[in-house]
C-alpha positions as CSV (number, residue, x, y, z in Angstrom):
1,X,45.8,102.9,25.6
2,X,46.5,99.6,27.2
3,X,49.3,98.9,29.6
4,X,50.8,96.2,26.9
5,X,49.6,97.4,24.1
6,X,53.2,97.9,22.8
7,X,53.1,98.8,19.5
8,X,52.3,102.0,20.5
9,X,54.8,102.8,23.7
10,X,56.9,105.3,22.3
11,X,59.7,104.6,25.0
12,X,59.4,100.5,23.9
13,X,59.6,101.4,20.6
14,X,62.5,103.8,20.7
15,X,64.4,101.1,23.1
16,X,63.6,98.4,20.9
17,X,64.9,99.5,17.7
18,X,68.1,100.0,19.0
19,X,68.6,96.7,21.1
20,X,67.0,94.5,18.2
21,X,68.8,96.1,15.1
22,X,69.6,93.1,12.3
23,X,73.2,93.0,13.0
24,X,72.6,93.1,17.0
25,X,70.4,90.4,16.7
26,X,72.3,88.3,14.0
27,X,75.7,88.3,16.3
28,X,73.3,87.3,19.5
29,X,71.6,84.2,17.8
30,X,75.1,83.1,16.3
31,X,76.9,83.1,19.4
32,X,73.9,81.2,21.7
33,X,73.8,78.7,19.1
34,X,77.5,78.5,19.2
35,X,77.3,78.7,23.4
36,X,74.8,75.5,23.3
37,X,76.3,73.4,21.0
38,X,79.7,73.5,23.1
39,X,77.2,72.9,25.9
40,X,75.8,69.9,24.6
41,X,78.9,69.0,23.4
42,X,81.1,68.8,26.8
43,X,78.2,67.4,28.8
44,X,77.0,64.4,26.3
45,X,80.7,63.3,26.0
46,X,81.6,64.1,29.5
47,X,78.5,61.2,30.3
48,X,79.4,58.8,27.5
49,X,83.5,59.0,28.0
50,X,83.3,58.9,31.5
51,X,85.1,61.8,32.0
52,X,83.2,62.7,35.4
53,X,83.6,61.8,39.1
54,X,82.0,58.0,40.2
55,X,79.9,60.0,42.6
56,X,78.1,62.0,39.9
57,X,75.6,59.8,37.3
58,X,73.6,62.8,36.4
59,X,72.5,62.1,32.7
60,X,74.1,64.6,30.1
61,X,70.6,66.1,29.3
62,X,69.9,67.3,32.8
63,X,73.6,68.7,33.2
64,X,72.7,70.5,29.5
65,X,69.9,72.0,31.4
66,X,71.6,72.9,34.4
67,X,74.0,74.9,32.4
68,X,71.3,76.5,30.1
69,X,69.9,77.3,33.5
70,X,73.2,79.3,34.2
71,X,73.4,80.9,30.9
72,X,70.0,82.7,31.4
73,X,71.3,84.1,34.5
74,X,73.8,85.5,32.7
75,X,71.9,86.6,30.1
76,X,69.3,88.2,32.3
77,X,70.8,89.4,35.5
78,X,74.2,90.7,34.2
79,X,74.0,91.3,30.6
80,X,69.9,92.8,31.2
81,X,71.0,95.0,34.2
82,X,73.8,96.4,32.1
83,X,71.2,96.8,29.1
84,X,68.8,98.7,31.6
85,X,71.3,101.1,33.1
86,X,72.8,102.3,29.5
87,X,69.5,103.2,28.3
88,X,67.9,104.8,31.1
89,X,71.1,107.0,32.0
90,X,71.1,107.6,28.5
91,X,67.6,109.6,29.0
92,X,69.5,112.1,31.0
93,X,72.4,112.4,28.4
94,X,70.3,113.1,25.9
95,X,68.0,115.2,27.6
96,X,65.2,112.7,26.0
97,X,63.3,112.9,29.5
98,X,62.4,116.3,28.8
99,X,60.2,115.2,25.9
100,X,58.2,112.2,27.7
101,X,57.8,115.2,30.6
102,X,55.2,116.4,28.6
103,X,54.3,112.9,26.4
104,X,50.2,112.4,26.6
105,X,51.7,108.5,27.1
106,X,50.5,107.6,30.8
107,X,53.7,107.5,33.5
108,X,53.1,103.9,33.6
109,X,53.5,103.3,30.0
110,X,56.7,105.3,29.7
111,X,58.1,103.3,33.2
112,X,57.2,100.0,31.6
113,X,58.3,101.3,27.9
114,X,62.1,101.9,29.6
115,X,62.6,99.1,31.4
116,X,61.0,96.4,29.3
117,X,62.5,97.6,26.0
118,X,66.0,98.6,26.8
119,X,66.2,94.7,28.3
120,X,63.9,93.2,25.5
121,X,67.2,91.9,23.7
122,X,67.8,89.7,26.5
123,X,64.3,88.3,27.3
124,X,63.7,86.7,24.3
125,X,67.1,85.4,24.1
126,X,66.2,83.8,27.3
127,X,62.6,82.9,25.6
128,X,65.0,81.0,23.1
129,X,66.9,79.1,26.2
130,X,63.7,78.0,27.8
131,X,62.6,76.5,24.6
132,X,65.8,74.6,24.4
133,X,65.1,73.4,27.7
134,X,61.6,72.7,27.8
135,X,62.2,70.1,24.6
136,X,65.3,68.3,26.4
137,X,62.8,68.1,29.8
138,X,59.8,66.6,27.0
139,X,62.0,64.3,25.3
140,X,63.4,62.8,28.4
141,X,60.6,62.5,30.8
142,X,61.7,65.0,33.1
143,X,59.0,67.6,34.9
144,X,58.6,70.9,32.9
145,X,56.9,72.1,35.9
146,X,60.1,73.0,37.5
147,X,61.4,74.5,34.9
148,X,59.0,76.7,33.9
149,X,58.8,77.5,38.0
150,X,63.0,78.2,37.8
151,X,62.0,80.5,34.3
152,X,59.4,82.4,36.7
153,X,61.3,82.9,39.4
154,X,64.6,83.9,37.9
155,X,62.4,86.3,35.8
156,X,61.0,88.1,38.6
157,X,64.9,88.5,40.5
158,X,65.5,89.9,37.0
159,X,62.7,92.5,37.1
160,X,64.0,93.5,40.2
161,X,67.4,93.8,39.0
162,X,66.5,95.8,36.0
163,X,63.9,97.9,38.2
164,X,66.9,98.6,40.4
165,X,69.7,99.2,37.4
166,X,67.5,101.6,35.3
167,X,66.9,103.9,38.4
168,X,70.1,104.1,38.8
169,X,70.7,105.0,35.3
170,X,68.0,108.2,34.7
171,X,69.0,109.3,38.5
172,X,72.4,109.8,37.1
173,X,73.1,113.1,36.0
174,X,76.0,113.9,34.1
175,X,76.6,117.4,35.9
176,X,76.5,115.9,39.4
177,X,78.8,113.0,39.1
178,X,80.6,114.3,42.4
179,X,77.5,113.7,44.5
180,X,76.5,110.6,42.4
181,X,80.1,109.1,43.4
182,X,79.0,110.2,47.1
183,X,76.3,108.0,47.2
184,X,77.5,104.9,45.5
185,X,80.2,105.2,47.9
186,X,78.1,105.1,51.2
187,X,76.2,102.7,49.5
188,X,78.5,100.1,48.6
189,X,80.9,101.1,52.3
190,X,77.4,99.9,53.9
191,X,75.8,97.1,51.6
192,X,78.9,95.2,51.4
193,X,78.7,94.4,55.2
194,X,75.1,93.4,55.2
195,X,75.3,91.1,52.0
196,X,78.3,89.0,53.2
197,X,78.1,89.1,56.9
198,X,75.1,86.5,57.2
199,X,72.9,84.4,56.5
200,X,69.3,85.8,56.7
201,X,66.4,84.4,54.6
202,X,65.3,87.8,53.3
203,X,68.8,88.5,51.7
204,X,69.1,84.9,50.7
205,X,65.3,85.7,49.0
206,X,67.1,88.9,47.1
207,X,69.5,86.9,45.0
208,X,68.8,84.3,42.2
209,X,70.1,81.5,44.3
210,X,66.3,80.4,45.4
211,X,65.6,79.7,41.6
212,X,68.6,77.7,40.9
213,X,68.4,75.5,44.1
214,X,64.7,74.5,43.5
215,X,65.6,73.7,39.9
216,X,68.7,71.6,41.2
217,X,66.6,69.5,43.9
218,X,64.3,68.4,41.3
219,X,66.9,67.3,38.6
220,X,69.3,66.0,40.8
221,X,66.8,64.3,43.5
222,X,70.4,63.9,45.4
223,X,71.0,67.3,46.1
224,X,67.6,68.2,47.9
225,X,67.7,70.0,50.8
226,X,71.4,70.5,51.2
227,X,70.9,74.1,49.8
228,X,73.8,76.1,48.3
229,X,77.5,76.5,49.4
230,X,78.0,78.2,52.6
231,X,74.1,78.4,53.0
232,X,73.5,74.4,53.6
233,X,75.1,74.1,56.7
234,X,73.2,72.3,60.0
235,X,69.6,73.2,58.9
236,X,70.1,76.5,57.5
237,X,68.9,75.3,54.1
238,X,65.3,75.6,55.7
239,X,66.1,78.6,57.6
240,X,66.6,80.3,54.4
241,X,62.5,79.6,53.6
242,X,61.5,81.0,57.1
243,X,60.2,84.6,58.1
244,X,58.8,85.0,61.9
245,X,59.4,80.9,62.3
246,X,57.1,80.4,59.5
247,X,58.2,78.3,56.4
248,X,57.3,79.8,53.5
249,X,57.2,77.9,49.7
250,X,59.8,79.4,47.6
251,X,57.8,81.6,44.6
252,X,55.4,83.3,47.4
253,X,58.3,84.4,49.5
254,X,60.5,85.3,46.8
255,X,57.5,87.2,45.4
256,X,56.9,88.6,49.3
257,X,60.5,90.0,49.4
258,X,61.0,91.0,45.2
259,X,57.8,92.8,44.4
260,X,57.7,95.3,47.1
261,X,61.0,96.7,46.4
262,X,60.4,96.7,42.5
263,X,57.4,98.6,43.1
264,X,59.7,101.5,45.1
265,X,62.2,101.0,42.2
266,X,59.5,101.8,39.5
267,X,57.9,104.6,41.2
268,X,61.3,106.5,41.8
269,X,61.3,106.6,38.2
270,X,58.4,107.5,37.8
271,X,59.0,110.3,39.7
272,X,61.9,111.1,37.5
273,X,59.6,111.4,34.4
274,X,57.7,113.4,36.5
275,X,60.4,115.8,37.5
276,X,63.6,115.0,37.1
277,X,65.0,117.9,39.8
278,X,62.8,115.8,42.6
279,X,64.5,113.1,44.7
280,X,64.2,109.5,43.9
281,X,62.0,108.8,46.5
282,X,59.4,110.7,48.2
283,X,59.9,111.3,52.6
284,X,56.7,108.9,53.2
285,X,58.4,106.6,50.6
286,X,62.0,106.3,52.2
287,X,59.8,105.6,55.6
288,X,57.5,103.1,54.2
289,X,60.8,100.8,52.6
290,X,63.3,101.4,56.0
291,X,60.0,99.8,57.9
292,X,59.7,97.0,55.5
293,X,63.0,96.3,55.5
294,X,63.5,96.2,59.4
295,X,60.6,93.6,59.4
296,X,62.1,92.1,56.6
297,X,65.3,91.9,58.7
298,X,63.2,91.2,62.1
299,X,61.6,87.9,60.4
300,X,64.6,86.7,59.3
301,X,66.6,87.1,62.7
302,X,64.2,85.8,64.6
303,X,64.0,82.3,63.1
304,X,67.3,82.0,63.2
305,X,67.8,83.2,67.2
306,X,65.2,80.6,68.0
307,X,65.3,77.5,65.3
308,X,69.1,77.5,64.1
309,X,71.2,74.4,65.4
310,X,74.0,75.6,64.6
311,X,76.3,75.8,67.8
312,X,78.6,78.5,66.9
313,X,75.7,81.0,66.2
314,X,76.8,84.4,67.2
315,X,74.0,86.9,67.1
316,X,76.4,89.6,67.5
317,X,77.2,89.4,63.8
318,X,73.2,90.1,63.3
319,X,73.5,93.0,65.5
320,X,76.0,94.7,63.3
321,X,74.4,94.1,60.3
322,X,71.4,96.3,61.8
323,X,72.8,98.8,62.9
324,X,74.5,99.0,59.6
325,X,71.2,98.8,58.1
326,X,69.9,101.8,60.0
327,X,72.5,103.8,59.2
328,X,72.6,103.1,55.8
329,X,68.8,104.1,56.1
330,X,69.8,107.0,57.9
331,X,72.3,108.5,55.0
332,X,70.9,107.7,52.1
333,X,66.8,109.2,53.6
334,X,68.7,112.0,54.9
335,X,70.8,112.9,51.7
336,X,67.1,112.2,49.6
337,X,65.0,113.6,52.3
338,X,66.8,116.9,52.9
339,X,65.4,120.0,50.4
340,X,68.4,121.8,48.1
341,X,68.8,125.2,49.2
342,X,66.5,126.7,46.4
343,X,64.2,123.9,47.0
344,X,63.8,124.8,50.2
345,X,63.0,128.6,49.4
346,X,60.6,127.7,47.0
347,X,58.8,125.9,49.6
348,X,58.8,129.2,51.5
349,X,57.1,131.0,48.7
350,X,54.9,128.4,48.1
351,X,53.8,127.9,52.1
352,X,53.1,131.8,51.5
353,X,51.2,131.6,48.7
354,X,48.9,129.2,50.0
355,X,48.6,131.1,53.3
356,X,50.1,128.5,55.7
357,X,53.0,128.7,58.2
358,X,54.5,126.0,56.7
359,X,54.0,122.8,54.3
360,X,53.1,119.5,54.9
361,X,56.3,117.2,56.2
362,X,56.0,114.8,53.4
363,X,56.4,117.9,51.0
364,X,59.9,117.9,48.7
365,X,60.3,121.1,50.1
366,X,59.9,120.6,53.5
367,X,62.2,120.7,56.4
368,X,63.8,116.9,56.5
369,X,63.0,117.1,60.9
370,X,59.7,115.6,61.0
371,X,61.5,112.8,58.7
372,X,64.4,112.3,60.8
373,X,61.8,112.4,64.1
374,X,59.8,109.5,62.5
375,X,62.7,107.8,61.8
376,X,64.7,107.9,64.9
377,X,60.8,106.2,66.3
378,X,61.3,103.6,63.6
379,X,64.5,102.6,64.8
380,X,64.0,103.1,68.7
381,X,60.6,100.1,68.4
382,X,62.5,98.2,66.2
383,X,65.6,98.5,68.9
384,X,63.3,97.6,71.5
385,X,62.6,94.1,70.1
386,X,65.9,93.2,69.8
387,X,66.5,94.8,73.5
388,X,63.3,91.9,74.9
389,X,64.7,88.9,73.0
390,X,68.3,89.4,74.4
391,X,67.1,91.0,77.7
392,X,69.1,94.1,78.1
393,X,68.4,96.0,81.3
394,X,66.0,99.2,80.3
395,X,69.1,101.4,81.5
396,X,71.2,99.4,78.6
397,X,68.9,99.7,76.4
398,X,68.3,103.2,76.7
399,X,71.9,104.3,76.7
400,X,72.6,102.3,73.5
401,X,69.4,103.4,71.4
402,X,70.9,107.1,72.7
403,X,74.3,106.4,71.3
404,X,72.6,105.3,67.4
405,X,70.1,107.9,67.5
406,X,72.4,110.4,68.2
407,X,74.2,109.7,65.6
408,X,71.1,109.5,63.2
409,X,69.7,113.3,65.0
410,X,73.5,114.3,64.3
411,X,73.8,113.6,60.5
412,X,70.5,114.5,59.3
413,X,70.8,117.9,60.6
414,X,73.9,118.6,59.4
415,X,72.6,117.7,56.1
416,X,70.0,119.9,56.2
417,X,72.7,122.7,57.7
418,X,74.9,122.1,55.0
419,X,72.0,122.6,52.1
420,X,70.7,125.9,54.0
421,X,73.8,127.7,54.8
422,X,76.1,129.3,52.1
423,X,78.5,126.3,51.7
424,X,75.5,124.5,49.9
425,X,77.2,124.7,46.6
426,X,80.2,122.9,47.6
427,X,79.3,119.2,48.4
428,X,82.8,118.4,48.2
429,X,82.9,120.2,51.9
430,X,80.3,117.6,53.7
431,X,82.0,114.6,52.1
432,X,85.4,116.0,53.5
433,X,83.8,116.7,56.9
434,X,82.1,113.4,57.5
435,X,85.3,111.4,56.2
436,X,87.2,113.0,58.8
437,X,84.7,112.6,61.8
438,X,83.9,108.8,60.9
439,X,87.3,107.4,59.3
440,X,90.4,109.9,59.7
441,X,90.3,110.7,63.5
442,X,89.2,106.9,64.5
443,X,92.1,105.7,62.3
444,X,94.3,108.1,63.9
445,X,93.5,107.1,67.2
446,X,93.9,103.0,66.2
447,X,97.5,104.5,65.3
448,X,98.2,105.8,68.3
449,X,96.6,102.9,70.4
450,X,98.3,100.3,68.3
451,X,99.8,97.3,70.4
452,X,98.8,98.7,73.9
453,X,96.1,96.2,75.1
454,X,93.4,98.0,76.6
455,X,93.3,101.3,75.2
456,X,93.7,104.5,77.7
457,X,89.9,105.7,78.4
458,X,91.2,109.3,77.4
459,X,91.3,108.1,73.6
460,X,87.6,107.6,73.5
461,X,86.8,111.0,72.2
462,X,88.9,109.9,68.7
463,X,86.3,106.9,68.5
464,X,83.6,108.4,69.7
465,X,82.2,110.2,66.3
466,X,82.5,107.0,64.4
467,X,79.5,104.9,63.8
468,X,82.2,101.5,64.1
469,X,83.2,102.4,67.5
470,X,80.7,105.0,68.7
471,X,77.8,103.3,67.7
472,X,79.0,99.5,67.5
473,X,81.2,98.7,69.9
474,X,79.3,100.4,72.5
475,X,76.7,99.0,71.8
476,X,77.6,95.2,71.4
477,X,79.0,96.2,75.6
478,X,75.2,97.5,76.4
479,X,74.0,94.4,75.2
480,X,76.0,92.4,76.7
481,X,77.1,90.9,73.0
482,X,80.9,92.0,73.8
483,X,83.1,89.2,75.3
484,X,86.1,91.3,76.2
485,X,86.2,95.1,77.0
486,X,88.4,97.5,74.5
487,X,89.1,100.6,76.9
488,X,90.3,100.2,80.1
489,X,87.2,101.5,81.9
490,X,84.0,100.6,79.6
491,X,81.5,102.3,81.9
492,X,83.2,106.0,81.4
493,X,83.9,105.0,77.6
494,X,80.3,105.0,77.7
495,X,79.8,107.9,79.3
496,X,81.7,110.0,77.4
497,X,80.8,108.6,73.9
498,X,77.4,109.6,75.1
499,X,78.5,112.8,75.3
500,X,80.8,113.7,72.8
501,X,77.7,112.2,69.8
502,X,74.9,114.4,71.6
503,X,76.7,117.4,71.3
504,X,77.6,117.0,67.8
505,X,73.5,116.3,67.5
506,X,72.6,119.0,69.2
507,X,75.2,121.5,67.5
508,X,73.8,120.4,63.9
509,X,70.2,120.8,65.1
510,X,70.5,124.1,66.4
511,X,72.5,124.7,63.1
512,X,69.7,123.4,61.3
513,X,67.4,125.5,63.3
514,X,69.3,128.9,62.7
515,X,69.4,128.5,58.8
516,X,65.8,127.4,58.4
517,X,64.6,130.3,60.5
518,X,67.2,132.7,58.8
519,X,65.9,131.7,55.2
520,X,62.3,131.9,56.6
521,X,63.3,136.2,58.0
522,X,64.5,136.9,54.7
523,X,61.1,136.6,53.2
């Protein structure tokens, strides 16, 4: 059976009857047609009327196309996404994802079946919109080659997107919506800091903005090279094209930064066809994308430490956004990495069965310590880089890659206690526990501190076991990054941060350690 041989995808098929249903598609034809005749309409009178600014003589055929260009964003990136995530959760609803368990149709075939038919709708609606704009671009002289290159690479951020949405979807289970909401939280807590904090050219890649700017720098010859709002300033609009200093053209490094990550997307659901009790995303898996991502990172940091002109850089911003990185890394591979508690006993059996002491690290099953181990090395060599290029002191920079890791060592073990030990039915508990250590008692202490300058060393210990303060802060003064000091003496803040995070770590490893060998005694 070939890959595209459609006809004959059971998942396509199923998808596509419902998205492309008479009625469905009637109402979507009406209202585009209604969409682009009001398009047409404002911008060819706007341009014979007069009704725009002396500064703008953009003909009303290329503003038509600019805005059709907009509409398929629309169409694809929002209305696709929200196409992809209804029909994929609704595998799980319906318990449907039992059945293609045990489909003959290759994993492949079912992965592509789900995400290209619950989305088909809205890519040939936008099939429609590029014909509409390839005949305005014939008729008036203007170079289809850019358009077609904006339809390419607007269609690959939307594969992404819909990659991204429909794992989300069939990794939703309607019985778990507790530690679903768990997850989304961290998720959006952490994401919402890297996103809008800066400006680095592998985020910048992420988005749809690289499609639209190429597309606006060709029909308005005016606008090229000033890039996009708050991304065109000094020469930033090349920065956002460069990875390790290099300058990279705009498909290959939008296909550099996309495809990887829709490849991970796709295979997490292929492993939920394969078994939907199985995490998202295998141990080696969550390794493989927090060391692409660093480099990812790296690349894009580095050409802006050494090639930005802008004057009021401040790489401490950067700093933060890594460490945020890492311990959004750290959460999310330690809540996926870490074996349930039956999970985990099953891997006992099965290590007995096969007549080994225990199973290979990578194994669902498996302890989640070899993970966090390699991990905690990922971080500490991508730590060091960042250590050379600002020229910490090795003292410095061993005290702050103690404080992060600590707090890494710390949280994945208590995971892993938390799943082993009776309380692993009550997930509510380690949400409770966690909000208290990293929001409740630091926000208690800012209340108490609040209006006295420098705050009294002796409330470090209520900063101390959050990631803002214990990790941050502390470490923007190792670095050298911090221009004013936030507790009267920083040097015994440190110490005692130091600590205070190391004996939580320790406490949840040997925590950790005691449940896995009590499990392991109980045969």
């Amino acid at each position: 059976m070939n890959l595209f041989d459609l006809k004959n995808n059971p998942n396509f098929l199923q998808c596509w009857r419902e998205r492309n249903r008479p009625a469905t598609v009637g109402s979507a034809v009406t209202l585009l047609i209604i969409i682009e005749a009001m398009i047409f309409t404002n911008a060819y009178f706007d341009d014979r009327l007069g009704l725009k600014s002396a500064q703008d003589v953009t003909p009303w055929f290329v503003d038509s196309i600019s805005a059709l260009a907009i509409l398929q964003g629309i169409v694809l990136l929002f209305f696709g996404s929200v196409s992809a995530y209804r029909l994929s959760s609704r595998e799980r609803t319906n318990r449907t994802i039992d059945f293609h368990r045990s489909s003959p149709t290759p994993r492949t075939h079912q992965i592509l079946g789900l995400v290209l038919g619950s989305t088909s709708l809205e890519w040939w609606i936008s099939l429609l919109i590029l014909t509409v704009q390839l005949i305005l671009a014939l008729l008036n002289n203007l170079p289809v080659i850019a358009i077609l290159q904006f339809y390419i690479q607007l269609a690959l951020c939307a594969a992404l997107y819909h990659a991204l949405f429909a794992l989300m979807g069939i990794s939703r289970d309607p019985l778990k919506n507790k530690a679903g909401a768990l997850i989304l939280f961290v998720g959006i807590y952490f994401l919402a800091h890297i996103l809008v904090a800066n400006k680095l050219s592998f985020v910048y890649q992420c988005t749809w903005l690289p499609a639209y700017e190429q597309l606006d720098s060709v029909l308005k010859p005016e606008n090229a090279g000033r890039g996009w709002p708050h991304y065109g300033q000094n020469n930033q609009a090349e920065l956002n094209y460069t990875l390790f200093g290099a300058v990279l053209p705009a498909l290959p490094f939008q296909m550099l930064v996309q495809i990887p990550f829709m490849a991970l997307f796709l295979a997490g659901i292929g492993r939920r066809f394969t078994n939907v009790e199985q995490p998202v995303l295998s141990k080696s898996q969550l390794l493989t994308s927090a060391f692409y991502t660093f480099t990812l990172f790296t690349g894009s940091y580095v050409s802006l430490h050494f090639f930005s002109d802008d004057k009021h850089f401040r790489p401490e911003g950067y700093i933060v956004s890594l460490l945020i990185l890492m311990m959004f890394f750290a959460i999310i591979g330690a809540l996926l990495a870490t074996p349930s508690h039956i999970g985990y006993q099953r891997g006992l059996r099965r290590a007995r069965k096969l007549g080994l002491g225990h199973l290979n690290w990578a194994h669902n099953s498996s302890s989640n310590a070899v993970w966090g181990g390699l991990f905690c090395l990922l971080c500490a060599t991508v730590l060091a880089i960042y250590f050379h290029l600002f020229s910490t002191s090795p003292g410095n920079a061993v005290l702050a890659s103690l404080i992060l890791l600590g707090h890494i060592v710390f949280f994945v073990s208590f995971v892993e206690y938390f799943n082993l030990s009776a309380m692993h039915s009550k997930k509510p508990i380690l949400f409770t526990v966690i909000v208290i250590l990293w929001f409740l008692i630091p926000l208690f202490g800012t209340i108490i501190s609040a209006g006295a300058g420098k705050m009294p060393t002796a409330l470090v210990a209520l900063f101390a076991p959050s990631p803002i303060f214990g990790v941050i802060e502390t470490f923007l003064y190792l670095m050298e990054q911090k221009s004013r000091e936030k507790f009267q003496n920083q040097h015994v803040a440190v110490s005692i941060t130091l600590i205070i995070i190391w004996s939580m770590a320790v406490s949840a490893v040997l925590l950790a350690t005691y449940e896995r060998r009590r499990l392991k005694s109980l045969g």
